[in-house]
mmCIF file of the N, C-alpha and C atoms, coordinates in Angstrom:
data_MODEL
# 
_entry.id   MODEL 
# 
loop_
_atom_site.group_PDB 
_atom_site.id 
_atom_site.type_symbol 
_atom_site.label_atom_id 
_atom_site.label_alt_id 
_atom_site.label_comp_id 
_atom_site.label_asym_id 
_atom_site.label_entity_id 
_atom_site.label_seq_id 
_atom_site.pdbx_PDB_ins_code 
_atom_site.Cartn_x 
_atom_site.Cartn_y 
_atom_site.Cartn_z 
_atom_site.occupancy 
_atom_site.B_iso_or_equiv 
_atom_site.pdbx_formal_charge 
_atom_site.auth_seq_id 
_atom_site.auth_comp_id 
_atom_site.auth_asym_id 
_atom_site.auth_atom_id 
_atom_site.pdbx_PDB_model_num 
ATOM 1   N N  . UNK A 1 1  ? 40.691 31.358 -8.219  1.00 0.00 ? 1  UNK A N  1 
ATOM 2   C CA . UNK A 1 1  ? 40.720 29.952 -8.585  1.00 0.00 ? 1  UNK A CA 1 
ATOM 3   C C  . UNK A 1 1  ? 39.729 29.173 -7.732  1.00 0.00 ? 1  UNK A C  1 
ATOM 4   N N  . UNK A 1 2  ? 39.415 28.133 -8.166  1.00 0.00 ? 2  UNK A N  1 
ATOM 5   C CA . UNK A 1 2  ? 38.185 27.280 -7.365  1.00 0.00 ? 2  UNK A CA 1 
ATOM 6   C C  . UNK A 1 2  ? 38.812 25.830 -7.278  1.00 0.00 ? 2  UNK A C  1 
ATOM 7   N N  . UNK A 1 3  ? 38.275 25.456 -6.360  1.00 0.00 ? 3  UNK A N  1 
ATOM 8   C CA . UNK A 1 3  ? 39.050 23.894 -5.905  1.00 0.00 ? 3  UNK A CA 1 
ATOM 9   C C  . UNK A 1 3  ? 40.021 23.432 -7.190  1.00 0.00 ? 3  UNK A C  1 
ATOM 10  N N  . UNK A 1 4  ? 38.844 23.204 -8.081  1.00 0.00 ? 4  UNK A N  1 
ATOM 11  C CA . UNK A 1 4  ? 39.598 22.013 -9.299  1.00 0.00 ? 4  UNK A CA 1 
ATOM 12  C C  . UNK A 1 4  ? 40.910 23.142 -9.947  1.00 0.00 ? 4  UNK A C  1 
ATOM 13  N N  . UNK A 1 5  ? 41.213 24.099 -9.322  1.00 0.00 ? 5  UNK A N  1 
ATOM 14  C CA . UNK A 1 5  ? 42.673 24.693 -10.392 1.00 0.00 ? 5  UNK A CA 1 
ATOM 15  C C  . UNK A 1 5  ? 43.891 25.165 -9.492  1.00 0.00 ? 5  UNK A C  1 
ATOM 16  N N  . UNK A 1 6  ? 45.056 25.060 -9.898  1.00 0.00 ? 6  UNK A N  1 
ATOM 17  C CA . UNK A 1 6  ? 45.816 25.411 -9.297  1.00 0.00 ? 6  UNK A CA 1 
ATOM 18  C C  . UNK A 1 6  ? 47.116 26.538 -9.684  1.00 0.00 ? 6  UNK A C  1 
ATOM 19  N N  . UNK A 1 7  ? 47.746 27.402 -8.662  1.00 0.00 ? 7  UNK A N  1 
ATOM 20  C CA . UNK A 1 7  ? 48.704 27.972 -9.181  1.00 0.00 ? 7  UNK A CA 1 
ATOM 21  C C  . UNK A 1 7  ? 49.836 27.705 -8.919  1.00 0.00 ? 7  UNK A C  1 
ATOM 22  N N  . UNK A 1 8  ? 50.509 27.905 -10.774 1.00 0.00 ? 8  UNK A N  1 
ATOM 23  C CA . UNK A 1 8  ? 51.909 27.771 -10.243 1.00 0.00 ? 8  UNK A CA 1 
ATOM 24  C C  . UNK A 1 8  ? 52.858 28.276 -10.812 1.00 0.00 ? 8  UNK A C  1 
ATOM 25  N N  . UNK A 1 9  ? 53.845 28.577 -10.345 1.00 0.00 ? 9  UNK A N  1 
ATOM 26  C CA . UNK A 1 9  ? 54.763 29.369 -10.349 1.00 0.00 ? 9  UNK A CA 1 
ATOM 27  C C  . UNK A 1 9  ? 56.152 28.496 -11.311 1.00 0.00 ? 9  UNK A C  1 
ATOM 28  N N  . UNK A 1 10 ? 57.065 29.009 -12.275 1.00 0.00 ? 10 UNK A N  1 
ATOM 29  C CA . UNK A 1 10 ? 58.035 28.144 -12.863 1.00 0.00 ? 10 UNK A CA 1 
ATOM 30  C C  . UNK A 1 10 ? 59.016 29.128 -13.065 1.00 0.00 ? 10 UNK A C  1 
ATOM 31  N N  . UNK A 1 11 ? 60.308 28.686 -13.246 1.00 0.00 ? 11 UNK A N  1 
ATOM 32  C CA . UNK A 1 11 ? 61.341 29.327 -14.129 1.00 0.00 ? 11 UNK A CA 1 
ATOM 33  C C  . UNK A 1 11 ? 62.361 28.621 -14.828 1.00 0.00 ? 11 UNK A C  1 
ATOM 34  N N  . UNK A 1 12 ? 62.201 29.307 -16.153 1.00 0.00 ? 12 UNK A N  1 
ATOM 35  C CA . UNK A 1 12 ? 62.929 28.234 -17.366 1.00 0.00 ? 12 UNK A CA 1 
ATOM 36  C C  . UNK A 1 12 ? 63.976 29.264 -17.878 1.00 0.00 ? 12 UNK A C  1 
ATOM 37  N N  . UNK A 1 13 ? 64.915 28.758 -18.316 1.00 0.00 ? 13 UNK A N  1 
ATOM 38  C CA . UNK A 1 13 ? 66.394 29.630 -18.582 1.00 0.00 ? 13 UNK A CA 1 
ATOM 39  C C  . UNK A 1 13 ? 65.906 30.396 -20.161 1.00 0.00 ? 13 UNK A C  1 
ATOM 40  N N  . UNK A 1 14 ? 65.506 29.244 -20.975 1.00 0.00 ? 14 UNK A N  1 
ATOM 41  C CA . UNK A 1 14 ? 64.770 29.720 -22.304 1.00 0.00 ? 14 UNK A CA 1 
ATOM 42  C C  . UNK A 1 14 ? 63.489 29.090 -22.612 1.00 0.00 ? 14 UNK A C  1 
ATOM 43  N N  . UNK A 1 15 ? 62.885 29.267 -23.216 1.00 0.00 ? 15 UNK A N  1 
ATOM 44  C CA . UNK A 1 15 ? 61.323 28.854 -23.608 1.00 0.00 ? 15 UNK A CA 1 
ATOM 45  C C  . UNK A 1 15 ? 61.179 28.779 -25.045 1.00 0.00 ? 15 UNK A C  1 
ATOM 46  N N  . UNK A 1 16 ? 60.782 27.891 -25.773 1.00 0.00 ? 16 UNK A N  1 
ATOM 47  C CA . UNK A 1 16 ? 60.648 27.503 -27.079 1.00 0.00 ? 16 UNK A CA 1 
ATOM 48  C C  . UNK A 1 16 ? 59.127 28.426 -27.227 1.00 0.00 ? 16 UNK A C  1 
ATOM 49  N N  . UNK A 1 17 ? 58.464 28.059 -28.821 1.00 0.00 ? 17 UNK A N  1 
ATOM 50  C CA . UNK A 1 17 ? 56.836 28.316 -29.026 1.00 0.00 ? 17 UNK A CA 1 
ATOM 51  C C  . UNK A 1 17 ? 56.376 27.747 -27.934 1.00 0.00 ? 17 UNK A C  1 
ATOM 52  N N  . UNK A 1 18 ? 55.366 28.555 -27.131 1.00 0.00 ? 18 UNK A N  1 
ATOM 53  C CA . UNK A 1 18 ? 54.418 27.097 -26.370 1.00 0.00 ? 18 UNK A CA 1 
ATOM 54  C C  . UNK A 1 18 ? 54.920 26.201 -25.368 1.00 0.00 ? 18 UNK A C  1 
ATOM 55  N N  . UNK A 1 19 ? 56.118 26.264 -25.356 1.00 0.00 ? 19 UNK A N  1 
ATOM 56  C CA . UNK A 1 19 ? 57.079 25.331 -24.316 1.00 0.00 ? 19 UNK A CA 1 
ATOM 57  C C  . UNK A 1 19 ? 55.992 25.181 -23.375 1.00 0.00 ? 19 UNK A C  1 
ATOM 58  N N  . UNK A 1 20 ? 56.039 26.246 -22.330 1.00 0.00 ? 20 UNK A N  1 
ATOM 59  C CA . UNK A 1 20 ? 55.098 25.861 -20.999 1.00 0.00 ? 20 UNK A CA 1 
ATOM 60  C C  . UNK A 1 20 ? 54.106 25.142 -21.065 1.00 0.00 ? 20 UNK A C  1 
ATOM 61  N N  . UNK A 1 21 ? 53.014 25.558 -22.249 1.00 0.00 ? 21 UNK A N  1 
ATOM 62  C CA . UNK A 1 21 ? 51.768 25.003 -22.621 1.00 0.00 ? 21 UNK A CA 1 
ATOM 63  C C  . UNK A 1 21 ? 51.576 23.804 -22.511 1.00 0.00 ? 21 UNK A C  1 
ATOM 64  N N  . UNK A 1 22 ? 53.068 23.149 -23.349 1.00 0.00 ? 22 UNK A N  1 
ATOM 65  C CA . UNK A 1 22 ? 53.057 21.910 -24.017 1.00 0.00 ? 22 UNK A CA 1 
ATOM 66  C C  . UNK A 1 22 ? 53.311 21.289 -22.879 1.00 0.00 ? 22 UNK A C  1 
ATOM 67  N N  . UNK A 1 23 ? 53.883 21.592 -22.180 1.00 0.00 ? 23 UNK A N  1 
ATOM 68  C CA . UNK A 1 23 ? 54.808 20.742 -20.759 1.00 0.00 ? 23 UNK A CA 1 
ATOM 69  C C  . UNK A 1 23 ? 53.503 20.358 -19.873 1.00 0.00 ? 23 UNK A C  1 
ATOM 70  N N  . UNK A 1 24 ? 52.630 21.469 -19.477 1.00 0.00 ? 24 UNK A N  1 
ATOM 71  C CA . UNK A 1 24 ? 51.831 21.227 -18.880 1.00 0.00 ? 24 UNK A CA 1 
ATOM 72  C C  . UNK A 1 24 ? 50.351 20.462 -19.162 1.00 0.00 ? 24 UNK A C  1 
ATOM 73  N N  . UNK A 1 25 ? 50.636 20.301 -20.954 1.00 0.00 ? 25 UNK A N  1 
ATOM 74  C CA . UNK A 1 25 ? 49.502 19.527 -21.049 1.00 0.00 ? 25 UNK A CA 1 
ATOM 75  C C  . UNK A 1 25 ? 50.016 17.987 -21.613 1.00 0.00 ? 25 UNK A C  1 
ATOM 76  N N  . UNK A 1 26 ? 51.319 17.787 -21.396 1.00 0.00 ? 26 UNK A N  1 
ATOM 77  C CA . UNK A 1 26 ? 51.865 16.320 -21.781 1.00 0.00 ? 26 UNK A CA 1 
ATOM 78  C C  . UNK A 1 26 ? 50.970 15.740 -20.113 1.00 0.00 ? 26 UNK A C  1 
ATOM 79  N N  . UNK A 1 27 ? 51.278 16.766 -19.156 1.00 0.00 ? 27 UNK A N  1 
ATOM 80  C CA . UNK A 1 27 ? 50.917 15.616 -17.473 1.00 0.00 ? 27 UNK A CA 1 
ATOM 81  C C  . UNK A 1 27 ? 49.271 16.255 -17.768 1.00 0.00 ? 27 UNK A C  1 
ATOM 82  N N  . UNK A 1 28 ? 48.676 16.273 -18.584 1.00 0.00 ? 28 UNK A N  1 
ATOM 83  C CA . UNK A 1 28 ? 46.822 16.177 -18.773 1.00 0.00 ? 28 UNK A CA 1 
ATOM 84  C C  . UNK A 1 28 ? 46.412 17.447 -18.092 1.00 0.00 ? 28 UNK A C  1 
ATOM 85  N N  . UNK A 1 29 ? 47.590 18.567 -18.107 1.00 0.00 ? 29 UNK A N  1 
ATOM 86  C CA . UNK A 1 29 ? 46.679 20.067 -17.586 1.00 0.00 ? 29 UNK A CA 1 
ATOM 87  C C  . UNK A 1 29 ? 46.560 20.872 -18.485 1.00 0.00 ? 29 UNK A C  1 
ATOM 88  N N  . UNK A 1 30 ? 45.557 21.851 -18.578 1.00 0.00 ? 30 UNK A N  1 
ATOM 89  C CA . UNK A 1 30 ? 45.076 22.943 -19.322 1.00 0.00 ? 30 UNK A CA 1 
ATOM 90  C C  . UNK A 1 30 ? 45.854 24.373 -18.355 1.00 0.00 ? 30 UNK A C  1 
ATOM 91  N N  . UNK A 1 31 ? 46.941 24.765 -19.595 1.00 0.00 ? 31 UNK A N  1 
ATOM 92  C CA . UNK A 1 31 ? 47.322 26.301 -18.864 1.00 0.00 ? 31 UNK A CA 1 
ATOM 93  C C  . UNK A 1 31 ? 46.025 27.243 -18.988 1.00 0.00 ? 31 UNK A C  1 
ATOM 94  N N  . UNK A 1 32 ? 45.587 27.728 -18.230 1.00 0.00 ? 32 UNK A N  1 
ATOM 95  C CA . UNK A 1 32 ? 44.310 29.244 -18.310 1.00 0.00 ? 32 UNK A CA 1 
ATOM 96  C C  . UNK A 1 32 ? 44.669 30.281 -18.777 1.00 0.00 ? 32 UNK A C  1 
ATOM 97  N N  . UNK A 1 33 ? 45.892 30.907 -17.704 1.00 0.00 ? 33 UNK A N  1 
ATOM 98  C CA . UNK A 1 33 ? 46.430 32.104 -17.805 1.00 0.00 ? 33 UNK A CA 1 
ATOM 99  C C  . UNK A 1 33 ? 48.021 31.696 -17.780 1.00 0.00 ? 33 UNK A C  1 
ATOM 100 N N  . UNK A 1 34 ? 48.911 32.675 -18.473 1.00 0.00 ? 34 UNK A N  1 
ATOM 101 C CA . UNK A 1 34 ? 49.870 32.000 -18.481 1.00 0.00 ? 34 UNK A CA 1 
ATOM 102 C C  . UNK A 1 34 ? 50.370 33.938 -18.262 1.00 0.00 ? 34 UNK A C  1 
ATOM 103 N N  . UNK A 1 35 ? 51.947 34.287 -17.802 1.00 0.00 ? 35 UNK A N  1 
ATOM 104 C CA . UNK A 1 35 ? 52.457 35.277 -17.573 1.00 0.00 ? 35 UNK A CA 1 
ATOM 105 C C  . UNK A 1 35 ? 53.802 35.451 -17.573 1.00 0.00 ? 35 UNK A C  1 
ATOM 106 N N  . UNK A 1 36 ? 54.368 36.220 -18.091 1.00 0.00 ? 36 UNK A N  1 
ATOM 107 C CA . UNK A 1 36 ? 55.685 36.351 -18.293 1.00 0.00 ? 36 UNK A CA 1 
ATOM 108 C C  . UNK A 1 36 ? 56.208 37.406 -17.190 1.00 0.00 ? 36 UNK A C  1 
ATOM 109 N N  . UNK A 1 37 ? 56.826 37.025 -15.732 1.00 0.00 ? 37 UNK A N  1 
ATOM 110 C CA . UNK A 1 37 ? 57.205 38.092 -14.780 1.00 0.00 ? 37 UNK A CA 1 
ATOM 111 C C  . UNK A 1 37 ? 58.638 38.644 -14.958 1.00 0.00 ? 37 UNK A C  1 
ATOM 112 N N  . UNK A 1 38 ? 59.606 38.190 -15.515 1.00 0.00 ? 38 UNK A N  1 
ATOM 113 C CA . UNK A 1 38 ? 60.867 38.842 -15.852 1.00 0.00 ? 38 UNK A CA 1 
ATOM 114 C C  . UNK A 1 38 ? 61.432 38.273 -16.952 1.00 0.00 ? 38 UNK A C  1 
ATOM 115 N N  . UNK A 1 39 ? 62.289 39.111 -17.468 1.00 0.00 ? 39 UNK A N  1 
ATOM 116 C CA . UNK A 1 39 ? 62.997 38.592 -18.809 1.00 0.00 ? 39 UNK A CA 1 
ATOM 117 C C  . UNK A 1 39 ? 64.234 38.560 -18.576 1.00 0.00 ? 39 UNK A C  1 
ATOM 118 N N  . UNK A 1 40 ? 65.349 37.732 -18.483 1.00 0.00 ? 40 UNK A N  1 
ATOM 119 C CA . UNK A 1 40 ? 66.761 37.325 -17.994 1.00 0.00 ? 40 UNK A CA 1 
ATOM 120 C C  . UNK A 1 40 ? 66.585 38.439 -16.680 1.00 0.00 ? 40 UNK A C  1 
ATOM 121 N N  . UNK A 1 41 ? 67.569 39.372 -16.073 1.00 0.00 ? 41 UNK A N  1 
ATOM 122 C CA . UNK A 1 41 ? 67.233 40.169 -14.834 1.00 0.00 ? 41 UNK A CA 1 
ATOM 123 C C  . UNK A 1 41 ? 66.613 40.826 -14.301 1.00 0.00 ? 41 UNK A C  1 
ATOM 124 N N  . UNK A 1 42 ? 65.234 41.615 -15.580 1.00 0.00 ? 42 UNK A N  1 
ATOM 125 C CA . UNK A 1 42 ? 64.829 42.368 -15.488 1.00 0.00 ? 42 UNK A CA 1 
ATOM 126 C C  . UNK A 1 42 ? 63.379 41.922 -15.057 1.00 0.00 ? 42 UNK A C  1 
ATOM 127 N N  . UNK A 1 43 ? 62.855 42.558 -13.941 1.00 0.00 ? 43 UNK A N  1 
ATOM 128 C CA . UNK A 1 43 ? 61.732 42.162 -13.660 1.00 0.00 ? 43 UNK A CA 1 
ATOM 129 C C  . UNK A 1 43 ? 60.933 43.182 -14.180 1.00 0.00 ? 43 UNK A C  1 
ATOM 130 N N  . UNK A 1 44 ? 59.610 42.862 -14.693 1.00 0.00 ? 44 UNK A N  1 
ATOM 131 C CA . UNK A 1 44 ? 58.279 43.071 -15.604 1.00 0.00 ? 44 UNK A CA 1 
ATOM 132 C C  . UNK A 1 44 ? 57.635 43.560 -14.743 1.00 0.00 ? 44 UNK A C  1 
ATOM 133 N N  . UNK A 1 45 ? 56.711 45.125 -15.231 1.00 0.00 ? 45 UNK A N  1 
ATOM 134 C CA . UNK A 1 45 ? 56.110 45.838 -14.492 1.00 0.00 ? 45 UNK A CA 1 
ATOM 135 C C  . UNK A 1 45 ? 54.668 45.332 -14.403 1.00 0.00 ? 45 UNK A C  1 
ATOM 136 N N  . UNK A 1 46 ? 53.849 45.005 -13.232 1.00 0.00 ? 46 UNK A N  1 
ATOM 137 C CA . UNK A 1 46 ? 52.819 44.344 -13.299 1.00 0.00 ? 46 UNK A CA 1 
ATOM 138 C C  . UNK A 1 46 ? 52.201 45.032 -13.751 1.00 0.00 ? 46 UNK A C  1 
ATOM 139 N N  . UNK A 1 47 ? 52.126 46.037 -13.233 1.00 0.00 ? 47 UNK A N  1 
ATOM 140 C CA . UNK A 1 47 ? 51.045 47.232 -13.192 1.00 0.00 ? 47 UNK A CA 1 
ATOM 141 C C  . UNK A 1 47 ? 50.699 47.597 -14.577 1.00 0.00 ? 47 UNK A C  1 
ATOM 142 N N  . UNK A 1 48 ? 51.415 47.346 -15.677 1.00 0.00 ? 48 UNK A N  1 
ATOM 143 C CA . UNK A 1 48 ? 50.840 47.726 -17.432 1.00 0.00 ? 48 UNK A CA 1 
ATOM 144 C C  . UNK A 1 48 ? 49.970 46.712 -17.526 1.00 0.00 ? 48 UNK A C  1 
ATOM 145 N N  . UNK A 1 49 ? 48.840 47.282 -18.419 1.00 0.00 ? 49 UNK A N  1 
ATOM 146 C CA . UNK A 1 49 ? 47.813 46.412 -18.942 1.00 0.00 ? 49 UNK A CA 1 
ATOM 147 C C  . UNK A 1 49 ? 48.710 46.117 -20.434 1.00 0.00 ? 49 UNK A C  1 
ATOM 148 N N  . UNK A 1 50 ? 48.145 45.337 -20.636 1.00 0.00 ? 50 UNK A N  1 
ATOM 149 C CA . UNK A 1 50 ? 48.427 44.827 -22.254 1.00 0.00 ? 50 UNK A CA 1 
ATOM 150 C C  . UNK A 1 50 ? 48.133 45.802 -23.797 1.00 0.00 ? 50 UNK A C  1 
ATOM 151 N N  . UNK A 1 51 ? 49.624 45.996 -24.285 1.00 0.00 ? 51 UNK A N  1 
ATOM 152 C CA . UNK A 1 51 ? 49.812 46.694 -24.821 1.00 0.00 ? 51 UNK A CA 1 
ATOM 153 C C  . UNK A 1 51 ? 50.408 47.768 -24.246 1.00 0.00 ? 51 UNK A C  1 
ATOM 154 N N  . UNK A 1 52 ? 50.430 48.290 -23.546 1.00 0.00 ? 52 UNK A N  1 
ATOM 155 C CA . UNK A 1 52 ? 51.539 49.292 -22.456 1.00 0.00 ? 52 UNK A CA 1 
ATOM 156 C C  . UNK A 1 52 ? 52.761 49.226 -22.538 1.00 0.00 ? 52 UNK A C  1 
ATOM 157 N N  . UNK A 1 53 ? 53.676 50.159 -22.518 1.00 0.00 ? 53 UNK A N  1 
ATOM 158 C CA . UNK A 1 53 ? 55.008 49.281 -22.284 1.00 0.00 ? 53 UNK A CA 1 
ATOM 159 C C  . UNK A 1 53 ? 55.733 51.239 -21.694 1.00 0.00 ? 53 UNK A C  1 
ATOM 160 N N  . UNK A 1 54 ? 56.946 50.312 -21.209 1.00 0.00 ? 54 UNK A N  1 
ATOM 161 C CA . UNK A 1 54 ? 57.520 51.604 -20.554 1.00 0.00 ? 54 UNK A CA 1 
ATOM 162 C C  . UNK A 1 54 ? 59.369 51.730 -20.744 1.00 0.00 ? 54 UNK A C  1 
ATOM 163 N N  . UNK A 1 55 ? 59.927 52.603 -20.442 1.00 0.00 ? 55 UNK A N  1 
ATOM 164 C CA . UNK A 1 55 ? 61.250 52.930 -21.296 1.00 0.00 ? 55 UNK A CA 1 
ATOM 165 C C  . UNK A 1 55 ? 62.163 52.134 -19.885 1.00 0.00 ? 55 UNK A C  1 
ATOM 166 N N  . UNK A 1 56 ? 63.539 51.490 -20.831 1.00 0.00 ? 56 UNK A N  1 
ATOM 167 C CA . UNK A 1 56 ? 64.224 50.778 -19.828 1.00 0.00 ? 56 UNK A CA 1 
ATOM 168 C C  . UNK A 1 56 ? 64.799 51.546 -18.833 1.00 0.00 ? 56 UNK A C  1 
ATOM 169 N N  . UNK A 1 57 ? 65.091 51.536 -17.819 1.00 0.00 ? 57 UNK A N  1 
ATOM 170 C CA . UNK A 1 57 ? 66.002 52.124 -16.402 1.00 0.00 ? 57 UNK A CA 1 
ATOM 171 C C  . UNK A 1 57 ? 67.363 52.175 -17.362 1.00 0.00 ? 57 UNK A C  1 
ATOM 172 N N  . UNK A 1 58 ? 68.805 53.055 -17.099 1.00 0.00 ? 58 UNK A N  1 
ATOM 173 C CA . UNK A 1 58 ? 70.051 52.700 -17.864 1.00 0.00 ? 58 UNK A CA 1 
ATOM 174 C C  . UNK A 1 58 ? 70.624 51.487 -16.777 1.00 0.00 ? 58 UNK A C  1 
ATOM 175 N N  . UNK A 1 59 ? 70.208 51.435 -16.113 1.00 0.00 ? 59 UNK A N  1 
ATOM 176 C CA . UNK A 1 59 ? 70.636 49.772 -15.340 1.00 0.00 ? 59 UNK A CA 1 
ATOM 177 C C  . UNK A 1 59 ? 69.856 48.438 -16.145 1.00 0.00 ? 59 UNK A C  1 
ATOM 178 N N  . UNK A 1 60 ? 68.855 48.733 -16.351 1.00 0.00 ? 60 UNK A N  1 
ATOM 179 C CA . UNK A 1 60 ? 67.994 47.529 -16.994 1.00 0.00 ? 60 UNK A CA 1 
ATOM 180 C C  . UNK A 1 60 ? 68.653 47.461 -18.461 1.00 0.00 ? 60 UNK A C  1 
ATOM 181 N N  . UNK A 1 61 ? 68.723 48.531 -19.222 1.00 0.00 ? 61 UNK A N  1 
ATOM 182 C CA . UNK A 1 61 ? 69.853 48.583 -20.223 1.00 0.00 ? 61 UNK A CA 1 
ATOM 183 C C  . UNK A 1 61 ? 70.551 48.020 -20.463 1.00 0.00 ? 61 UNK A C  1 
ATOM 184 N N  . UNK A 1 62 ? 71.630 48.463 -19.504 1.00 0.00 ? 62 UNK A N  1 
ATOM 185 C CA . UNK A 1 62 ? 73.248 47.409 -19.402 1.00 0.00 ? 62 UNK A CA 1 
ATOM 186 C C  . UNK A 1 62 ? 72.935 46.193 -18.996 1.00 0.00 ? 62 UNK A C  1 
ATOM 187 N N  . UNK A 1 63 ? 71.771 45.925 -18.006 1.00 0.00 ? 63 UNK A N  1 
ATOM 188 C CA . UNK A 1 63 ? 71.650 44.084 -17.957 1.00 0.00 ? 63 UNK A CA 1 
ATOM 189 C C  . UNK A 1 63 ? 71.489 43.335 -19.233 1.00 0.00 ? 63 UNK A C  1 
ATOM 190 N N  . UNK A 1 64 ? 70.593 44.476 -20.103 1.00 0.00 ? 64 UNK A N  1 
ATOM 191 C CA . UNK A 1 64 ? 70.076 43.761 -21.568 1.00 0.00 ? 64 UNK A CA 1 
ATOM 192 C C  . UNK A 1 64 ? 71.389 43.898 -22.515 1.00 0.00 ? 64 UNK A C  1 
ATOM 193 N N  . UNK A 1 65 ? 72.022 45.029 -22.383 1.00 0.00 ? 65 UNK A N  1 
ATOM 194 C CA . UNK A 1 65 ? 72.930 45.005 -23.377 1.00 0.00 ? 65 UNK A CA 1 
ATOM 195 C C  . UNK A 1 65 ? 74.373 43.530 -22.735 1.00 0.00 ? 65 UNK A C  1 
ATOM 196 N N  . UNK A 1 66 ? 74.713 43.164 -21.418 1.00 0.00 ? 66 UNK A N  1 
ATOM 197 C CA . UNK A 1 66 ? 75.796 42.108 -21.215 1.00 0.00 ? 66 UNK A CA 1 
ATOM 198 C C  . UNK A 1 66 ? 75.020 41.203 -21.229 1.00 0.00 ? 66 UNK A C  1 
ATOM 199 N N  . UNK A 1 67 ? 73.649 41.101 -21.610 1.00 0.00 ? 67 UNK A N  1 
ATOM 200 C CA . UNK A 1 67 ? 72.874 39.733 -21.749 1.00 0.00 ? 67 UNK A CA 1 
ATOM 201 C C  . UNK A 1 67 ? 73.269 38.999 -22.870 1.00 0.00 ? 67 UNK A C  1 
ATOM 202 N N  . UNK A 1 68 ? 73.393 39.875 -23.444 1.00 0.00 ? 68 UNK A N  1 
ATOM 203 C CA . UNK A 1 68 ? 73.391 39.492 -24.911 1.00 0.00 ? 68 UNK A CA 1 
ATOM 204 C C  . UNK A 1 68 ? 74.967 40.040 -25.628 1.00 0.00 ? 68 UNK A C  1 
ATOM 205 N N  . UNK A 1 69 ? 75.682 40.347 -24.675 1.00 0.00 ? 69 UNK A N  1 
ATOM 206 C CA . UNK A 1 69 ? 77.682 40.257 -24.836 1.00 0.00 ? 69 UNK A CA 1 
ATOM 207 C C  . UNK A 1 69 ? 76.939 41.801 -26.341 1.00 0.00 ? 69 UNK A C  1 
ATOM 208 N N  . UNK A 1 70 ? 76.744 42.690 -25.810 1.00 0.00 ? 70 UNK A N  1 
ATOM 209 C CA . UNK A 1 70 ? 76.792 43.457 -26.481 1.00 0.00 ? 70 UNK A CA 1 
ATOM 210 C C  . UNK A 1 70 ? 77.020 45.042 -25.827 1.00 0.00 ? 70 UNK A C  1 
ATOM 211 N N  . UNK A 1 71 ? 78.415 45.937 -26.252 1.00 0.00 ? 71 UNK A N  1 
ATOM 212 C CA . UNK A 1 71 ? 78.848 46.732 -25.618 1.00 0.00 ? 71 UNK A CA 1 
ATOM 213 C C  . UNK A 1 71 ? 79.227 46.795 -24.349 1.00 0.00 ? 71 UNK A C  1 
# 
């Protein structure tokens, strides 16, 4: 980043289309890069490039399955 940009860090319980985008350009900012680091408990493997993806832990499982009151 160079003087004029800044980083920052957020956490929102749910996120609409665009939510962040929009939020940040109602106060006159342009999001650049935007990143999704965990999804309800489960934290997101940095290390995949886009399009990658990798099989859940059976702990990450059961977080997803009582996330969502299922089994």
């Amino acid at each position: 980043f160079d003087s004029n940009n800044t980083l920052c860090q957020i956490k929102i319980s749910e996120g609409k289309f665009r939510q962040v985008r929009r939020m940040f350009a109602k106060e006159g900012h342009t999001v650049l890069d935007l990143r999704r680091l965990s999804f309800g408990d489960i934290e997101l493997d940095t290390s995949l490039k886009l399009g990658e993806f990798r099989d859940l832990t059976p702990t990450e499982l059961e977080l997803l399955k009582r996330s969502v009151n299922f089994g």
